[in-house]
mmCIF file of the C-alpha atoms, coordinates in Angstrom:
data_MODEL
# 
_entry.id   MODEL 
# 
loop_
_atom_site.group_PDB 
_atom_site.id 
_atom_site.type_symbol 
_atom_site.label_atom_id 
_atom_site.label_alt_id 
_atom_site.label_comp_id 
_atom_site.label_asym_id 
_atom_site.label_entity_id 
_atom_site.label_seq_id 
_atom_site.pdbx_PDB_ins_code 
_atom_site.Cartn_x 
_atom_site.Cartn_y 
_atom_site.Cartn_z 
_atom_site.occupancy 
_atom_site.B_iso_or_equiv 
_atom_site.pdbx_formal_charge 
_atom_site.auth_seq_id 
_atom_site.auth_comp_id 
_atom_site.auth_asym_id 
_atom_site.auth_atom_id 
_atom_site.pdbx_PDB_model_num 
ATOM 1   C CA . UNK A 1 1   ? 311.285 31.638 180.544 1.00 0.00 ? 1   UNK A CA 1 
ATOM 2   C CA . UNK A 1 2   ? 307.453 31.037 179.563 1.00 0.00 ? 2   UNK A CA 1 
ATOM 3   C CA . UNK A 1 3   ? 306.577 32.229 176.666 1.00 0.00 ? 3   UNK A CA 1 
ATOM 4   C CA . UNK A 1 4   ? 303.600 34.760 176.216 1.00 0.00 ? 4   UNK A CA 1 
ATOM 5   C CA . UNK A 1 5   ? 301.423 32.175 174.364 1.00 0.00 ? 5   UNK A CA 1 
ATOM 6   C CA . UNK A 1 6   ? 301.932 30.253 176.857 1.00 0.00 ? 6   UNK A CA 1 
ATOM 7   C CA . UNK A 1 7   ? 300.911 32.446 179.627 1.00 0.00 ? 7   UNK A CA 1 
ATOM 8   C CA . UNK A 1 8   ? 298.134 33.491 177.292 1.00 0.00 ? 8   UNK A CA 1 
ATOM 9   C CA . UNK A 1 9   ? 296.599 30.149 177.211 1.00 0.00 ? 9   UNK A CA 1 
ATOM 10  C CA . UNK A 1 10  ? 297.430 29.078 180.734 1.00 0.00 ? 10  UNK A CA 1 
ATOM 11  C CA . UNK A 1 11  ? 295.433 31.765 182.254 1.00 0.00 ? 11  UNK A CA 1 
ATOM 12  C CA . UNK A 1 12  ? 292.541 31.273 180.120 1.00 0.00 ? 12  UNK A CA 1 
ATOM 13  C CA . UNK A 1 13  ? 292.527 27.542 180.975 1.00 0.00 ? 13  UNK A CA 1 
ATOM 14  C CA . UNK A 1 14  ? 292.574 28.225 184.740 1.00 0.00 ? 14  UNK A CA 1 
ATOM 15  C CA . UNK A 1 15  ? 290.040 31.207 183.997 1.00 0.00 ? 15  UNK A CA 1 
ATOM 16  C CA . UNK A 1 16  ? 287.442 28.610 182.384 1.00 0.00 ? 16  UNK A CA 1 
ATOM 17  C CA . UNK A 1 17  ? 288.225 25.714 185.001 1.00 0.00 ? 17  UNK A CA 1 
ATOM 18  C CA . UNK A 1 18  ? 287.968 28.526 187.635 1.00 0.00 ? 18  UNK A CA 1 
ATOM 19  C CA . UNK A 1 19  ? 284.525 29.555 186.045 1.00 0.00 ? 19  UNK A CA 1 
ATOM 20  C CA . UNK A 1 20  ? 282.827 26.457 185.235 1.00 0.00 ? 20  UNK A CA 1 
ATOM 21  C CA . UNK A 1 21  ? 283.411 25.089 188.954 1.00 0.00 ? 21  UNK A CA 1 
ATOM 22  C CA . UNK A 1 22  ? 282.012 28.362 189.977 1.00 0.00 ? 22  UNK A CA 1 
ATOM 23  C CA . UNK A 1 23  ? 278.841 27.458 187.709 1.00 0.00 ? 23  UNK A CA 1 
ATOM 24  C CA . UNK A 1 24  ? 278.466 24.397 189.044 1.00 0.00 ? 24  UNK A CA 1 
ATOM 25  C CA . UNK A 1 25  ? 278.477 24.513 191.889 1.00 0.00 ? 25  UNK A CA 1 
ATOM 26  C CA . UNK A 1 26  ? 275.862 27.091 192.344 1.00 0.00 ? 26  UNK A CA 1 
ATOM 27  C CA . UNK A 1 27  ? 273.419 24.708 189.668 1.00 0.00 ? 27  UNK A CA 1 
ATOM 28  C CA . UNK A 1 28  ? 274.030 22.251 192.159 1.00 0.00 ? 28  UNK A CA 1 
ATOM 29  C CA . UNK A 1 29  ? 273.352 24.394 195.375 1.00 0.00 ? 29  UNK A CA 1 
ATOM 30  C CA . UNK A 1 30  ? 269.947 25.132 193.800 1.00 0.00 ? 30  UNK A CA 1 
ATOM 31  C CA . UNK A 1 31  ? 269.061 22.046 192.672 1.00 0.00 ? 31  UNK A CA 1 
ATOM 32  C CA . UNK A 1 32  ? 269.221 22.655 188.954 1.00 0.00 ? 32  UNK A CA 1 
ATOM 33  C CA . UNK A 1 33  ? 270.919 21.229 185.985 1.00 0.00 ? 33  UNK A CA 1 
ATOM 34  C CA . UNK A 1 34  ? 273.649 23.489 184.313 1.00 0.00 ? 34  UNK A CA 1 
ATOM 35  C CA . UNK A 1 35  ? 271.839 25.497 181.484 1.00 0.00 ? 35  UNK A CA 1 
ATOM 36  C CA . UNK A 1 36  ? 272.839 24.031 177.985 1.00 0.00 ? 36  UNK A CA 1 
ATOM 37  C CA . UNK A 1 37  ? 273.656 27.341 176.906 1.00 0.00 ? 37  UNK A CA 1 
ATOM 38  C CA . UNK A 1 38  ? 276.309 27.893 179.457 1.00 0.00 ? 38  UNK A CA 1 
ATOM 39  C CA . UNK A 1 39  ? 277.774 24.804 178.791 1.00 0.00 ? 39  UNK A CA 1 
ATOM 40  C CA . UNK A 1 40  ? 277.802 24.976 174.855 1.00 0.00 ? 40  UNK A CA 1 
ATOM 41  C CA . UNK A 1 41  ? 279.039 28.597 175.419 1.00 0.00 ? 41  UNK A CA 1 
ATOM 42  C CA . UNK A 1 42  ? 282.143 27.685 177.720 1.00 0.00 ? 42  UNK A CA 1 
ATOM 43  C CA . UNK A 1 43  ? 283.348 24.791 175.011 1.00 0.00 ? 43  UNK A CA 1 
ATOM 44  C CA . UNK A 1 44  ? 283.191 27.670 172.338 1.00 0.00 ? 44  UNK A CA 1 
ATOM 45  C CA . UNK A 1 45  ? 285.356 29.844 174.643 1.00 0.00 ? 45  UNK A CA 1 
ATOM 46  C CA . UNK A 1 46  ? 287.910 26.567 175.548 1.00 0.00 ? 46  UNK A CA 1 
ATOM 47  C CA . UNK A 1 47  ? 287.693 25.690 171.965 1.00 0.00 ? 47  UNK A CA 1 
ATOM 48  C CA . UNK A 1 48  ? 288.897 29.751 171.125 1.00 0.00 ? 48  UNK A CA 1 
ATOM 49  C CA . UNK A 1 49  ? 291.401 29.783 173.305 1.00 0.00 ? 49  UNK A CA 1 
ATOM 50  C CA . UNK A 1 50  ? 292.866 26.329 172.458 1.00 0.00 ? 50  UNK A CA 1 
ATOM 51  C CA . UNK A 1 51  ? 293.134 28.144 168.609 1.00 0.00 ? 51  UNK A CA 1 
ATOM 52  C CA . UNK A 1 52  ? 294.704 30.918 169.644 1.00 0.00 ? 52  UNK A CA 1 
ATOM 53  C CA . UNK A 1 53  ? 297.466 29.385 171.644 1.00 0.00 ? 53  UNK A CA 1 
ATOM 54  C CA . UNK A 1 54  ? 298.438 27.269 168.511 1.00 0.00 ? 54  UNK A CA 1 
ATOM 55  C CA . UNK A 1 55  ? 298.146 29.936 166.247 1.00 0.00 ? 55  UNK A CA 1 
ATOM 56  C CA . UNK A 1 56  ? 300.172 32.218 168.554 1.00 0.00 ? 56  UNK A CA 1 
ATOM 57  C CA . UNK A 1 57  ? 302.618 29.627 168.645 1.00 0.00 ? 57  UNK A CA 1 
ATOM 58  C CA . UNK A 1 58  ? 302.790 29.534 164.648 1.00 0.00 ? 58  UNK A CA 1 
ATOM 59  C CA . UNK A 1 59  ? 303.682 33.037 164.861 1.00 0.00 ? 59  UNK A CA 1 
ATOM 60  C CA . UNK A 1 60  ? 306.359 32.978 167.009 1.00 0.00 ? 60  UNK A CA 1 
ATOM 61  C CA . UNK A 1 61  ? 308.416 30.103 165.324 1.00 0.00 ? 61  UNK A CA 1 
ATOM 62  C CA . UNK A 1 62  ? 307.684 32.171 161.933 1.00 0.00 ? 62  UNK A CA 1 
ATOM 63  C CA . UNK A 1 63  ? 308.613 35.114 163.335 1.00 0.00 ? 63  UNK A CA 1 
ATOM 64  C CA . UNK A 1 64  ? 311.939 33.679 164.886 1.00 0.00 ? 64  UNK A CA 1 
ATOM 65  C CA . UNK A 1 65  ? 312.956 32.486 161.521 1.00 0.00 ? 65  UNK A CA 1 
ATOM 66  C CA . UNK A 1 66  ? 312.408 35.631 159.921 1.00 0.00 ? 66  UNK A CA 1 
ATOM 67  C CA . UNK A 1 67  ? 314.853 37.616 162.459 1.00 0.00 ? 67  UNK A CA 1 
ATOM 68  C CA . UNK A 1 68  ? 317.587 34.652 161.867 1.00 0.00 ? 68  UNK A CA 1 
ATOM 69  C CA . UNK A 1 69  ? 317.284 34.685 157.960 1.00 0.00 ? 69  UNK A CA 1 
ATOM 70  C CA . UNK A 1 70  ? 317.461 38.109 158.257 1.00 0.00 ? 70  UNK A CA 1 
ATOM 71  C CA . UNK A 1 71  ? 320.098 38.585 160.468 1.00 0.00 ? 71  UNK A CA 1 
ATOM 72  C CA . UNK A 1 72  ? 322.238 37.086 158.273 1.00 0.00 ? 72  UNK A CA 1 
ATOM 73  C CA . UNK A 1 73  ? 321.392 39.228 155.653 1.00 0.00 ? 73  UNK A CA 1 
ATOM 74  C CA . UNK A 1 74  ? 319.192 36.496 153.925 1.00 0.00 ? 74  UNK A CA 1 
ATOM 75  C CA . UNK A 1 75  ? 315.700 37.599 152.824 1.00 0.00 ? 75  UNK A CA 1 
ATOM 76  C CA . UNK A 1 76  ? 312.815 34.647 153.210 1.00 0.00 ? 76  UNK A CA 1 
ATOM 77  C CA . UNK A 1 77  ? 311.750 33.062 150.317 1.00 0.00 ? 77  UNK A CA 1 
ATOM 78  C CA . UNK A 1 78  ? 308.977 30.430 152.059 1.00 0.00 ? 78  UNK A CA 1 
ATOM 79  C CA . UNK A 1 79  ? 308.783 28.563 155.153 1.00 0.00 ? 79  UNK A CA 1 
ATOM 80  C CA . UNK A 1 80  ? 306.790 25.661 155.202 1.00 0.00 ? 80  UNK A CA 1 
ATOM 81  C CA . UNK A 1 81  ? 305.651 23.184 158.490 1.00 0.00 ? 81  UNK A CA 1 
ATOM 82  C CA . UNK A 1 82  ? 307.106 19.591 157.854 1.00 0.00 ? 82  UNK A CA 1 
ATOM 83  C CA . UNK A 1 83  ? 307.055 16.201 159.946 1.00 0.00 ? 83  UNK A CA 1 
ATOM 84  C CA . UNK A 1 84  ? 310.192 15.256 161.684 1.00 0.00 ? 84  UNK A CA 1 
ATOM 85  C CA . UNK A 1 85  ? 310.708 12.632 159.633 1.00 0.00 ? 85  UNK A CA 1 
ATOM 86  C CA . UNK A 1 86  ? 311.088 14.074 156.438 1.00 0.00 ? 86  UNK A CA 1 
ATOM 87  C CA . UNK A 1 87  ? 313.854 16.488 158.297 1.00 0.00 ? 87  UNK A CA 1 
ATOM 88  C CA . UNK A 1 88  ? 317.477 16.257 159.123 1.00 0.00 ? 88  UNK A CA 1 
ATOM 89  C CA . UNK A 1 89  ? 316.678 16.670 162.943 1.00 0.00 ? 89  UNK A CA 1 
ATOM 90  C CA . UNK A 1 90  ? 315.239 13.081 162.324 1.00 0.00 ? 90  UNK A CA 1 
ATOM 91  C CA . UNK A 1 91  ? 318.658 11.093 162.731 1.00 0.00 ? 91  UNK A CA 1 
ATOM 92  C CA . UNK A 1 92  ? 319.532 13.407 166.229 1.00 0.00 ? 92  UNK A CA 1 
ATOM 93  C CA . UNK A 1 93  ? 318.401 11.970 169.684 1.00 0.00 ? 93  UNK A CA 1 
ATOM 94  C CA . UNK A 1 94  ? 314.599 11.986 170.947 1.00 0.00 ? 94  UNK A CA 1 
ATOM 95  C CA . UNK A 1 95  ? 315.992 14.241 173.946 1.00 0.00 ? 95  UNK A CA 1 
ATOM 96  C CA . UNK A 1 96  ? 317.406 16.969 171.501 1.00 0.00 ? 96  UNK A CA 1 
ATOM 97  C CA . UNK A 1 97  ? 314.165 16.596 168.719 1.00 0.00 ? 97  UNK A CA 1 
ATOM 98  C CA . UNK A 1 98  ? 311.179 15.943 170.060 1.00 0.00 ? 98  UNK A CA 1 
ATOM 99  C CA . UNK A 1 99  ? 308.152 14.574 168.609 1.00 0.00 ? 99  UNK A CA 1 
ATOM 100 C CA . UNK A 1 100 ? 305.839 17.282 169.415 1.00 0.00 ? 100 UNK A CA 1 
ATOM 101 C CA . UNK A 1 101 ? 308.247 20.491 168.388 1.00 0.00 ? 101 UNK A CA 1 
ATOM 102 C CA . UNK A 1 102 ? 307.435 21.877 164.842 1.00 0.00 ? 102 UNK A CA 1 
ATOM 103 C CA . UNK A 1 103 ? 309.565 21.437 162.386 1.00 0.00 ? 103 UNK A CA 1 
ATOM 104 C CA . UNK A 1 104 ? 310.435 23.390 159.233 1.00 0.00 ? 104 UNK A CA 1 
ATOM 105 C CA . UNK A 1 105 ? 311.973 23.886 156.263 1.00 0.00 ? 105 UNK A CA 1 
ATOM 106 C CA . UNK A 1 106 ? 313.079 27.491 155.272 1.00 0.00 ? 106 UNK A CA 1 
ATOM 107 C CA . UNK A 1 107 ? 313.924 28.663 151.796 1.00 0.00 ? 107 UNK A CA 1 
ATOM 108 C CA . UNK A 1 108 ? 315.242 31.782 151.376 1.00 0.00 ? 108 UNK A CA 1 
ATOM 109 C CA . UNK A 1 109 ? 318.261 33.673 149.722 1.00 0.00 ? 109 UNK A CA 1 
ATOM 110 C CA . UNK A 1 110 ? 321.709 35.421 150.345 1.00 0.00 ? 110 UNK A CA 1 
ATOM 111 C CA . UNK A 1 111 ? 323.314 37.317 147.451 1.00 0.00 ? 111 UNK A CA 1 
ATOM 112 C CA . UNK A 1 112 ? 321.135 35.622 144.439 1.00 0.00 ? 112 UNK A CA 1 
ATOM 113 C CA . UNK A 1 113 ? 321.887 32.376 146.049 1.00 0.00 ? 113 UNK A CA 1 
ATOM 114 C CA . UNK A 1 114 ? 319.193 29.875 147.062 1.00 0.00 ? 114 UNK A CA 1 
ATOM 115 C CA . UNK A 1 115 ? 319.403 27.839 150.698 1.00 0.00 ? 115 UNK A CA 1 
ATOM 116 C CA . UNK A 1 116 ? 317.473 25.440 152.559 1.00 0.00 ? 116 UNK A CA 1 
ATOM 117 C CA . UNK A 1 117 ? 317.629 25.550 156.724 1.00 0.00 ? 117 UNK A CA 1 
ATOM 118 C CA . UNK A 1 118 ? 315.262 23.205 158.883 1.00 0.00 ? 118 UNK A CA 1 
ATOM 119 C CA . UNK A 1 119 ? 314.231 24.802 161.869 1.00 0.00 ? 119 UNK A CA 1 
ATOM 120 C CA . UNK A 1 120 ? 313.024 23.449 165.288 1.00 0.00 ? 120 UNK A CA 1 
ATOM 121 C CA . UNK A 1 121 ? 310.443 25.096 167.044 1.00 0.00 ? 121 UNK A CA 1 
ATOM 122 C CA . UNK A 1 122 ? 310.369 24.062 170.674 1.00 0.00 ? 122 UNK A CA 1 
ATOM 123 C CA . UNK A 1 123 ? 306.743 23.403 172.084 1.00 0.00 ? 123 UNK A CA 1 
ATOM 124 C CA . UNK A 1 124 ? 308.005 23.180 175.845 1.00 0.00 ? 124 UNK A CA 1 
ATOM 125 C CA . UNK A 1 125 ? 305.444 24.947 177.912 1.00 0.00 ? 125 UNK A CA 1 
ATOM 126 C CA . UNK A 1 126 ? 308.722 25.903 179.842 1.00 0.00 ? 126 UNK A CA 1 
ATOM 127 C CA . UNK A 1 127 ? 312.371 24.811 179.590 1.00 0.00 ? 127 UNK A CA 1 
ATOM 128 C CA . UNK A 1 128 ? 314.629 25.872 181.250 1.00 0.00 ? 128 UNK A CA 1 
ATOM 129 C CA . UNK A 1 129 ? 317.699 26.338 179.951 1.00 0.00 ? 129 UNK A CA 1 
ATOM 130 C CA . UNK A 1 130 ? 316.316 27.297 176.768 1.00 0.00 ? 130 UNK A CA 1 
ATOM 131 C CA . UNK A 1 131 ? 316.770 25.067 173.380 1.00 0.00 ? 131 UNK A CA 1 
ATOM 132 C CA . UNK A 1 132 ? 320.242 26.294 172.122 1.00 0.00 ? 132 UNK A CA 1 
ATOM 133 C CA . UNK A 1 133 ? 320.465 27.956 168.888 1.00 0.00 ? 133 UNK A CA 1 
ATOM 134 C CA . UNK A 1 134 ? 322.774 25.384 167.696 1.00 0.00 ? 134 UNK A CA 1 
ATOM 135 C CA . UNK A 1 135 ? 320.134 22.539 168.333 1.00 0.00 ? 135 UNK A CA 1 
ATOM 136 C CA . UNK A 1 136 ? 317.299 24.682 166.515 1.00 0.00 ? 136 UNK A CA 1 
ATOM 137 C CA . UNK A 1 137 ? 318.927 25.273 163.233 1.00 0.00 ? 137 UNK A CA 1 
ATOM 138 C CA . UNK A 1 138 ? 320.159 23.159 160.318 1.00 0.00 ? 138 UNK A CA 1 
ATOM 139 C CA . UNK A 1 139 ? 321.847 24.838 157.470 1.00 0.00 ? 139 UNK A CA 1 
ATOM 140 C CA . UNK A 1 140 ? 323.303 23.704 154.153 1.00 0.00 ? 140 UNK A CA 1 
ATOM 141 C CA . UNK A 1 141 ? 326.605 24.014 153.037 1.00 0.00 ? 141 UNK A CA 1 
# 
């Protein structure tokens, strides 16, 4: 399943690739150059977009930890992005941690008692099957 950043950002990509050859082409048809404005004003728009999708993304990996921690009757204490490196997720295969997922490392608490969990967020546009739960989450003992 695609996520809804994803579809978010898709469709605003194909919207401005969909609008600038529209532009273009009609500069071109009457022998003018593209208007600087236009142009400065569709990077501002790609550049906006581009934001939100990563931000959106953000969201959902923070929001996803929540609901676990949570769930399991934990309450969050910080959650912090980390490299993959500094992670347990860095000793498991490349196929099962990828470079470009987010990684990070949850604090929280159950019953007065402080934990650490590393979390993988999956980046995939679309995967399909879906990253189990038991490859996203690390917990100590």
């Amino acid at each position: 399943m695609v996520p809804i950043y994803g579809w978010v950002s898709s469709g605003v990509f194909v919207l401005m690739v969909i609008s600038l050859f529209i532009l273009f082409n009609r500069y071109r048809k009457n022998g003018k150059k593209p208007n600087t404005y236009i142009i400065v004003t569709l990077c501002i728009v790609l550049v906006t977009s581009i934001c939100f999708a990563l931000k959106a993304k953000d969201e959902k990996h923070r929001n996803e930890i929540t609901s676990k921690i949570i769930s399991q009757g934990g309450q969050v204490i910080s959650i912090v992005s980390i490299n993959k490196e500094n992670t347990p997720f860095a000793k498991l295969d490349n196929k099962i941690a990828k470079r470009k997922d987010d990684y990070y490392i949850v604090k929280y608490t159950i019953n007065d008692e402080f934990k650490i969990a590393w979390f993988k967020g999956d980046n995939a546009f679309y995967r399909d099957p879906p990253t189990l739960e038991s490859e996203k989450w690390i917990f100590d003992k």
